[in-house]
N, C-alpha and C positions, 0 to 999 in steps of 0.2 A: 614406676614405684618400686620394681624388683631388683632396680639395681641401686640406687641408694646405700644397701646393706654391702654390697660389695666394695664399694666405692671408700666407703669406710673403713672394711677391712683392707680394701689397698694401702691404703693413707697409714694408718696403725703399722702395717708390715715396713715400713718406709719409716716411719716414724721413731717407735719403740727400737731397733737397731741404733737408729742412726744414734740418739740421744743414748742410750748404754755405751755405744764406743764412745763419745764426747765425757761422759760419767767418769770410763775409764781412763781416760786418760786424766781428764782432770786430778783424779786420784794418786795415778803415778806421780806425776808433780807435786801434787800435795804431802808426799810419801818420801822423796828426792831431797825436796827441800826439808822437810824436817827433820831428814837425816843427816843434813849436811848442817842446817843450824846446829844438833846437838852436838856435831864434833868439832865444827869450827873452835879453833884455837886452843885446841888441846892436845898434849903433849902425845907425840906415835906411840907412847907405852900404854897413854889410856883410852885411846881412841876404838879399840877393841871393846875395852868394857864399857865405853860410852855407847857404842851400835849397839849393844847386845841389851843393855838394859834401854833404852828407847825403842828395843823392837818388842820386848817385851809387853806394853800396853796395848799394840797395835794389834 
């Protein structure tokens, strides 16, 4: 019965990690791509001020 409680925190220490690095990354991606929608097809003079105000909300 005394280890039950352990076993759980194995799983948790195994768990909690693994899903935060999956979080992040999904994030990155999510983060890539909406930066690269906002500039697509805009001219290299504004593409500067297009990152900057899209990073702004973020």
């Amino acid at each position: 019965m005394l280890a039950l409680p352990r076993v759980h925190q194995l799983v948790s220490l195994v768990i909690v990690p693994a899903a935060t690095f999956i979080g992040g990354i999904a994030n990155l991606a999510a983060i890539v791509g909406f930066m690269v929608t906002a500039t697509a097809g805009l001219p290299d003079t504004v593409q500067g001020l297009a990152s900057g105000l899209t990073t702004v909300p973020q």
